[in-house]
N, C-alpha and C positions, 0 to 999 in steps of 0.2 A: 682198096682199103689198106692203110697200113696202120701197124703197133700202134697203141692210144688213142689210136683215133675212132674209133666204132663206137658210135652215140648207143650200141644197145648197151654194153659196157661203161663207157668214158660220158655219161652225163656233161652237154655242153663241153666236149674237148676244145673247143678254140675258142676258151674261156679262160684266161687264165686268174685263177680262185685261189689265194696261198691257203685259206681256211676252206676249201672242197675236204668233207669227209670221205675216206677213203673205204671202198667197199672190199666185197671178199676179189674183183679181179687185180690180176697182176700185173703193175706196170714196167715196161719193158724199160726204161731207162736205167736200172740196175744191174740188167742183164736175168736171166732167170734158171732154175733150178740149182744144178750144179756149176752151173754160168755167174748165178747170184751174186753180187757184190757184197764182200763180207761186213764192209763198210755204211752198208746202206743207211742204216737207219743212225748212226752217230752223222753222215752226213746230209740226211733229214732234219736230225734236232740243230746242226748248226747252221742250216738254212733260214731255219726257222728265229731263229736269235740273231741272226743278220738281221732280218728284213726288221722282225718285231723292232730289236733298237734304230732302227734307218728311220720306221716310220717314226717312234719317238722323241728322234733328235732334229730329224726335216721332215716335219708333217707337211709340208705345203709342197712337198715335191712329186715333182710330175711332170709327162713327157714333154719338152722341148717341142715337138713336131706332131702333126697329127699320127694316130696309131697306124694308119696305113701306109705313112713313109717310112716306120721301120725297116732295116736295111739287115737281109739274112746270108747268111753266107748257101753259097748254091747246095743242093740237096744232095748232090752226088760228094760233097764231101762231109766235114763234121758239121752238122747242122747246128747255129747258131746265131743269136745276135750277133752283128758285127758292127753296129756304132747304136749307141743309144744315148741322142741328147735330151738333159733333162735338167728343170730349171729347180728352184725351191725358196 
C-alpha cells in the first residue's frame, strides 16, 4: 500500500478526476502536518485555471497514444510523466 492510493480513502485512486471532491483524508502530495506545503492550496487554485482554460481553448485535445503507453519516470526516483503526446 502506499500514500493515495488506499481505495478505503482515495475513491478510484487511478482515476484521474480534476473535479473528484475532496474528503476529510489528507493527500500526501503536499507533504503533511508541520511538513505541509504552505503553498498548497494557491497551487490548487492555479492548477485548476490551467487545465479549466486548456480545456477552453483545445477542447478536442487528447492523448496522442493510447493511455497505457504513458511513459513514467521509474518509482524510485521523482515520480512523474515523462513524455505525454497529445493531439487537439
Amino acid at each position: 500500500m502506499s500514500g493515495n492510493r488506499d481505495e478505503d480513502i482515495f475513491p478510484d485512486p487511478d482515476t484521474f478526476d480534476l473535479h473528484r471532491k475532496r474528503g476529510k483524508e489528507q493527500a500526501l502530495g503536499f507533504g503533511y502536518g508541520q511538513h505541509e506545503c504552505v503553498a498548497e492550496w494557491l497551487a490548487r487554485a492555479e492548477l485548476e485555471i490551467v487545465f479549466a482554460t486548456l480545456w477552453q481553448r483545445l477542447p478536442n485535445l487528447r492523448l496522442a497514444i493510447p493511455f497505457e503507453e504513458v511513459k513514467y519516470s521509474p518509482l524510485n526516483k521523482d515520480v512523474g510523466i515523462t513524455e505525454l503526446p497529445v493531439v487537439w
